[in-house]
N, C-alpha and C positions, 0 to 999 in steps of 0.2 A: 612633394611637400617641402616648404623649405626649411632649414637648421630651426630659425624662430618658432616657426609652428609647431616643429616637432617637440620644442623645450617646453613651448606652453603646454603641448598635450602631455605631456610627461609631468609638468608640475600640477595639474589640474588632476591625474591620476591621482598622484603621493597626497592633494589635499585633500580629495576624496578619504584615500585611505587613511588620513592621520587623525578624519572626522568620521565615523561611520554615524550612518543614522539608524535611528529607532525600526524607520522600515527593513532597514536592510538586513540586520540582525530573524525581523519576522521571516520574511522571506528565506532564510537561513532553515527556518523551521517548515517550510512547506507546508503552512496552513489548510490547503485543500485535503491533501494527505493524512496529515495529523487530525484532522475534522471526518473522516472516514475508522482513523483508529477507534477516537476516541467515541463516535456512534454505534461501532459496532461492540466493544466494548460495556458500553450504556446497557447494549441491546442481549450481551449475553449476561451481565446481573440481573434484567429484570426476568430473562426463563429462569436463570436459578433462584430468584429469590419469590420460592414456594409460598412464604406464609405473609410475603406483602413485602416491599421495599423499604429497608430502610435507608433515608434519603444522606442522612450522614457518613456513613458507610460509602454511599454511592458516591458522594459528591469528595471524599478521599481519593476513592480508586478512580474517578476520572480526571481529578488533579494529577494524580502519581505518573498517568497513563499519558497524559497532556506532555510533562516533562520529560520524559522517556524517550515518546515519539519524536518529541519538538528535537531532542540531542540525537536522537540517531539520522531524524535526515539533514542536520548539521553536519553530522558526521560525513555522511554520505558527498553533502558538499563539497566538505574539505577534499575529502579523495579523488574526486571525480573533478578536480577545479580545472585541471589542463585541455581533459577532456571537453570539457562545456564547454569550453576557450574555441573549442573548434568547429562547435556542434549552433547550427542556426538559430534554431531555436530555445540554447539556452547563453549563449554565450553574454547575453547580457544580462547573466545572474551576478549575485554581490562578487564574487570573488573573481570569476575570468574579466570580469569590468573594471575589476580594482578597485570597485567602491568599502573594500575589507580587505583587510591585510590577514594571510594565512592563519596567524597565530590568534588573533581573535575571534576566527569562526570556531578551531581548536579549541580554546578556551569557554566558549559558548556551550557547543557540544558535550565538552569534559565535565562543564559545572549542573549545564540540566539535567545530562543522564542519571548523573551519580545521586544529585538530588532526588530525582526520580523513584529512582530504585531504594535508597533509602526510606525514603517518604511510603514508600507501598509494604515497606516491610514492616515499618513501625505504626503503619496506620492501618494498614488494611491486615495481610499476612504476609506471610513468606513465602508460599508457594507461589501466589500473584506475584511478587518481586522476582524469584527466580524465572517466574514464565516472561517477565519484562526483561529479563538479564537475556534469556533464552531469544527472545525477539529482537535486539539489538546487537548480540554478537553474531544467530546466524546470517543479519543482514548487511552488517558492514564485514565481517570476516570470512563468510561464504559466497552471499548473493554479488557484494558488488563486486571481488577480485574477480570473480568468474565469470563476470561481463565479457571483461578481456582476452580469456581462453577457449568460453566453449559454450555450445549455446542451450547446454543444461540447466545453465543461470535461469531460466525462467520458471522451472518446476523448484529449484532451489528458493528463491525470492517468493514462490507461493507460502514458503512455510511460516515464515514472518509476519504475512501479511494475511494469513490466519490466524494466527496463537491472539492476537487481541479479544477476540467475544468468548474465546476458553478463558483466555484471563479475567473477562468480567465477570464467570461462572465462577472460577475459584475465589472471585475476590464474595460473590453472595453465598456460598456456598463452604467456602475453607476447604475443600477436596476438588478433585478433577473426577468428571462426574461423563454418563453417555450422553446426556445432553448438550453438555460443553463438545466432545467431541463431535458430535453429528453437527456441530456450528462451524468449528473445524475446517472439518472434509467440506462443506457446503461453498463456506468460501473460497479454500484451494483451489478447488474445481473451478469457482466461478472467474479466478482472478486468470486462470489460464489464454481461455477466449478474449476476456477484455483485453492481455496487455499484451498478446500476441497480435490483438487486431491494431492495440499503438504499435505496436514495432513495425509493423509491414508497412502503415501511416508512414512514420518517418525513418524507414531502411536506411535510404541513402545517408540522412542526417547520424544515423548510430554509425554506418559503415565509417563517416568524415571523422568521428570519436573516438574511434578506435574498437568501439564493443562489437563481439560477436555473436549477438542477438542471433535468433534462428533464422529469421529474416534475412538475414544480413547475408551469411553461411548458404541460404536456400533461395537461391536468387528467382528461381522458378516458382517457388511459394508451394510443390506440392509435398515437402513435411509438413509446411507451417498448415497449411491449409486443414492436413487430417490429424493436427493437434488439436486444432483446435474446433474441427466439429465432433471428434471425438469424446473432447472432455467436455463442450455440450451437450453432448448426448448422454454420455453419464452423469453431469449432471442432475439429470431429471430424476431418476430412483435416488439417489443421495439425495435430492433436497427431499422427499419423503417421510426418510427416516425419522424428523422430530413425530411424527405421526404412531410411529409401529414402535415409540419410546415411549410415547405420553404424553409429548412436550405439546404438541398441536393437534386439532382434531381435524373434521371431515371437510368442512369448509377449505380449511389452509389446504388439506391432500387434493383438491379440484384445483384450487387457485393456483397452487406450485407446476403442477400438471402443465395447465394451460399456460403459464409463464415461460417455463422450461421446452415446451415446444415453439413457441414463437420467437425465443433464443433461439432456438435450434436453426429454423426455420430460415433466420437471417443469417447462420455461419452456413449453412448450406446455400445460399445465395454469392456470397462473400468465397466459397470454394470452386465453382461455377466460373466468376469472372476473375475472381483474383483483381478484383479493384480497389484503388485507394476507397474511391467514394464506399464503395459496401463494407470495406473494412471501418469506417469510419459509421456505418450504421450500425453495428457490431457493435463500436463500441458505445453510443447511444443506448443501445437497445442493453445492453450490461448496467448501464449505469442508470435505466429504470428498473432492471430485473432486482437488482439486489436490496433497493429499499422497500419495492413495492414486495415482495417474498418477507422480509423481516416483520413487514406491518402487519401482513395477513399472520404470521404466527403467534408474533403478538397480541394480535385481537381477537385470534382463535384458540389462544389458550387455556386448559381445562382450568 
């Protein structure tokens, strides 16, 4: 490439960055992500809220929830910006593209969290704001440095990416409740299989990153593999539990049943060949499991 071209691309960088756009900022916030928080969320105020929803309330604690989420995987951005730099398929996120300069993903992050947490404490309660403080420090200060060193980062990253529908119970409820927790454990569990079957999808890309995903570490795939039919199979009596609480009745304990084996079904497939393609059904087949599981409790509730 010659001197001129490289000035243009370098000047066309710095304009980028001296303009940032309204999308790029979004994108900063992982929409997809933050629209899983904020649903599950939703979805553990209406188990806890016993005597009927109230919608004001609710439409607080999903605001608080919104801005929280949206700052921590800003967060996550900024820290991981070198990384993505090198990683295929994210390297042309706002920051390794240069379309934002460091300090105002920083700044983004700093300003929604803090609102966030505030906003949940003054609106909703304080236990809900501490369980969003609890969500956002152990994921940018445990899950993501632990990328790097060890490939426990995955059961770590579970814990964050639970506390959201306990937090929707404490936000209906003002206490942390068994049915907040059985929402909990249901998720933990579920998010196991799903993002163990991304990582083994894109190994090579996380190895190019720098993260030592289990994937990465297990090049053979048979840890990864009996993680994660494992934690489908347990699974299945965990999601139960809203049942032998109260929270859901007979209908939801057949439907969970039969969900939770044809999860299973497809990690035991997916252990079998250790293929991208069946891990990649895996993760399909998760991201039917956990709404269509939500609906039946909710529509089976006493």
């Amino acid at each position: 490439m010659s001197e001129l071209a490289q000035a243009h691309d370098a000047s066309a960088v710095q304009a980028r960055a001296a303009s940032p756009a309204l999308a790029d900022f979004l994108e900063l916030a992982k929409p997809r992500v933050t629209s899983l928080v904020v649903a599950t969320t939703a979805f553990g105020f209406y188990l806890g809220s016993r005597g009927g929803v109230d919608p004001m309330l609710l439409f607080h604690t999903l605001l608080g929830t919104t801005l929280v989420a949206s700052g921590t995987s800003a967060y996550n951005m900024y820290l991981e910006r070198d990384s993505d730099g090198k990683m295929e398929r994210t390297r042309r996120r706002p920051l390794p593209d240069g379309r934002l300069q460091p300090v105002h993903a920083l700044a983004f992050a700093t300003t929604l969290s803090i609102a966030g947490i505030l906003y949940l404490a003054v609106a909703v309660n304080l236990l809900t704001s501490l369980l969003a403080i609890a969500t956002l420090a152990s994921y940018i200060f445990l899950y993501t440095p632990m990328k790097r060193w060890s490939p426990l980062c995955t059961l770590v990253g579970a814990i964050p990416g639970a506390l959201p529908p306990l937090g929707g119970w404490t936000a209906a409820t003002g206490s942390l409740g068994a049915g907040g927790w059985a929402l909990f454990a249901i998720l933990f569990l579920w998010q196991l299989p799903h993002s163990l079957a991304i990582a083994w999808m894109y190994r090579d890309d996380y190895e190019r990153g720098g993260f030592r995903l289990l994937p990465v570490v297990d090049p053979e795939g048979g840890s990864t593999v009996r993680q994660i039919v494992g934690n489908a199979l347990a699974l299945i009596p965990v999601s139960l539990t809203p049942v032998l609480l109260g929270v859901s009745g007979v209908w939801y304990f057949y439907g969970a049943i039969l969900l939770g084996v044809v999860l299973f079904c497809y990690c035991l497939r997916m252990a079998r060949t250790r293929s991208r393609l069946h891990a990649r059904s895996i993760l399909l087949a998760s991201v039917f499991y956990l709404p269509a599981l939500l609906l039946l409790m909710a529509l089976d509730r006493p």
